[in-house]
Structures are given as C-alpha cells and as structure tokens.
C-alpha positions as CSV (number, residue, x, y, z in Angstrom):
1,X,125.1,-33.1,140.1
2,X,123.0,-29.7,140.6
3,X,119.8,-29.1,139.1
4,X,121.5,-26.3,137.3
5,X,123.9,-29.0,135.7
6,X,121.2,-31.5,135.4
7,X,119.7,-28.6,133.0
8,X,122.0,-27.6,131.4
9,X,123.3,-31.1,130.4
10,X,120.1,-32.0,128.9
11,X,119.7,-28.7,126.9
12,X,123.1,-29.6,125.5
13,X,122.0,-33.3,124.3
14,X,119.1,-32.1,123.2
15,X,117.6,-31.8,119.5
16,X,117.3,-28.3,118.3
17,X,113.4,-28.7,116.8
18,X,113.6,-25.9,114.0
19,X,110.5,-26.9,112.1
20,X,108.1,-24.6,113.0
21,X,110.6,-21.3,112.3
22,X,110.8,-23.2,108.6
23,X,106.9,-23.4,109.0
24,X,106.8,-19.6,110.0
25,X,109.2,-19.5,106.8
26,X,107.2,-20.8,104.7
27,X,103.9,-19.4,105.8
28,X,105.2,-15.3,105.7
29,X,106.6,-16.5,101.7
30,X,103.1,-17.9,100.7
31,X,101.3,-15.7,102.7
32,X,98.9,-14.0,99.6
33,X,98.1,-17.3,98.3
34,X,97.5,-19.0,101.6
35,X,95.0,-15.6,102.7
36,X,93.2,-15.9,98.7
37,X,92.7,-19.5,99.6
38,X,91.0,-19.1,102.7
39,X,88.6,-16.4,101.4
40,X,87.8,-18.9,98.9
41,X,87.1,-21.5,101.3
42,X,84.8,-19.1,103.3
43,X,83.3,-18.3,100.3
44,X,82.4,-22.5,99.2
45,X,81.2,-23.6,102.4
46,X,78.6,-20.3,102.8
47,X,77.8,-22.1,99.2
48,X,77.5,-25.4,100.2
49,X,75.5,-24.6,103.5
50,X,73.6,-22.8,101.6
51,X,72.5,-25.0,99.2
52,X,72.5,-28.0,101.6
53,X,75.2,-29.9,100.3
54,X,77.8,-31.7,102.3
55,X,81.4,-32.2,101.4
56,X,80.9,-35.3,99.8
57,X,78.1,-34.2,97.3
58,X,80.7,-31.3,96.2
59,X,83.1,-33.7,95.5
60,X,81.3,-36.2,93.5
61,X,80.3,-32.9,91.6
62,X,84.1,-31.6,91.5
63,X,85.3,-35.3,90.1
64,X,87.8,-35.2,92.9
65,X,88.0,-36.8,96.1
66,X,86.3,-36.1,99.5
67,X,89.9,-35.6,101.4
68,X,90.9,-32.7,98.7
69,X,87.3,-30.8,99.6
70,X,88.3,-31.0,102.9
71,X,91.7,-30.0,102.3
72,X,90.8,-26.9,100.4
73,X,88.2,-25.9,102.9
74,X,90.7,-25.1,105.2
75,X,91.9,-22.8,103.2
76,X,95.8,-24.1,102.7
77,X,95.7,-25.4,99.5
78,X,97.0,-23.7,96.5
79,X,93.9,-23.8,94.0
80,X,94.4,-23.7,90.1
81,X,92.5,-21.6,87.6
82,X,90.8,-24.9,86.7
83,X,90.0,-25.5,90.4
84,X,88.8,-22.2,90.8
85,X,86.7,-22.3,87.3
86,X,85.1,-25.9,88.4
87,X,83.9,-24.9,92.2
88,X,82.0,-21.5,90.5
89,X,80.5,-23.3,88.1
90,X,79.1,-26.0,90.5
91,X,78.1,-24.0,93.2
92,X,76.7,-21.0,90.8
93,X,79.2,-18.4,92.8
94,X,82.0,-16.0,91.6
95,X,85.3,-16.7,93.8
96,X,87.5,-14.3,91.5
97,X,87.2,-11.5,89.5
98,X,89.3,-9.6,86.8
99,X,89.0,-6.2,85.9
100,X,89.2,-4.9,82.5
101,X,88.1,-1.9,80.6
102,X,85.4,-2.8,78.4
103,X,86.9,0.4,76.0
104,X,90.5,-1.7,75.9
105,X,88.6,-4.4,75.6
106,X,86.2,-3.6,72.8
107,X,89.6,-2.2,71.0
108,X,91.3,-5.0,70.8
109,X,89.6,-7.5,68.1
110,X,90.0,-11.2,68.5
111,X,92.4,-11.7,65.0
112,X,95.2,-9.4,67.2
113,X,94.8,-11.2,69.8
114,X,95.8,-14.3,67.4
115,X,98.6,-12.3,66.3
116,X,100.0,-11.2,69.5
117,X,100.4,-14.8,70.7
C-alpha cells in the first residue's frame, strides 16, 4: 500500500473531532456575557491585590467556595446580580453601573412604582 493510501485510509477511519467548532459556537453566542465577565474579573483581583487578600480570604468572605473564586477569576463564569452585589460589597468596588435620570427618577414616586408591578 502507498503512503498516499496509507493516508487516506486513516483519514477515512478516523473520528471527526467537532468539539471545538461547537466551542467556537458557543463562545461567538455568549460572547457579551463571557467579555462582562472578564472585565469583572480584572476588576476583583486589582481588588484583592490590592487589599492583600488571596482567593481563599474572598471566599470565606463570599460564603462560597475557593474553586468558584477561581472559576470566576478567569472570567468564564456567568455571574448573578446577587454575585455581582456580594463581590462589591466585600471588596468596597463598583463592578456595574446603571444609568438613570435622576428627573425620571425623582418623577416617579415609590406608591406607582407599587402599582405598576
């Protein structure tokens, strides 16, 4: 048999590995999220260097465990609101803000609010 045979016999008995296009996939879908949650990383660990605390320390402080800080300081995981809410008030840092009009704001009173929902 030729090495050209040889060849192309193996390609033919060979597995098609199509994981990383669905990885590439995936990626391109999520690809806001996944960039918001590696600012956010960037942003905790200039926090935790900062204020000298390691990984651990942040997650006895978070109530969560050591291999999710680590997780979401690489910057894939998909943080909640409450996620969010608990790293800035731990580390004493802003990681998202909204913007409002204090004028629609002020107009709006807190009974129609009630109402609306």
């Amino acid at each position: 048999m030729k090495t050209k045979e040889k060849v192309q016999n193996l390609f033919s008995k060979a597995k098609k590995d199509e994981s990383w296009l669905n990885k590439a996939h995936w990626r391109k879908e999520n690809r806001y999220w996944l960039d918001r949650s590696f600012d956010i990383a960037v942003e905790v660990l200039i926090a935790i260097k900062a204020q000298k605390m390691t990984q651990v320390e942040l997650a006895e402080k978070l109530g969560v465990s050591s291999q999710y800080v680590n997780k979401l300081l690489k910057g894939q995981e998909n943080l909640t609101l409450d996620t969010i809410g608990k790293l800035e008030k731990v580390l004493g840092i802003s990681l998202i803000e909204v913007q409002t009009s204090s004028k629609e704001v002020e107009s709006v009173s807190h009974s129609e609010l009630e109402e609306k929902t």
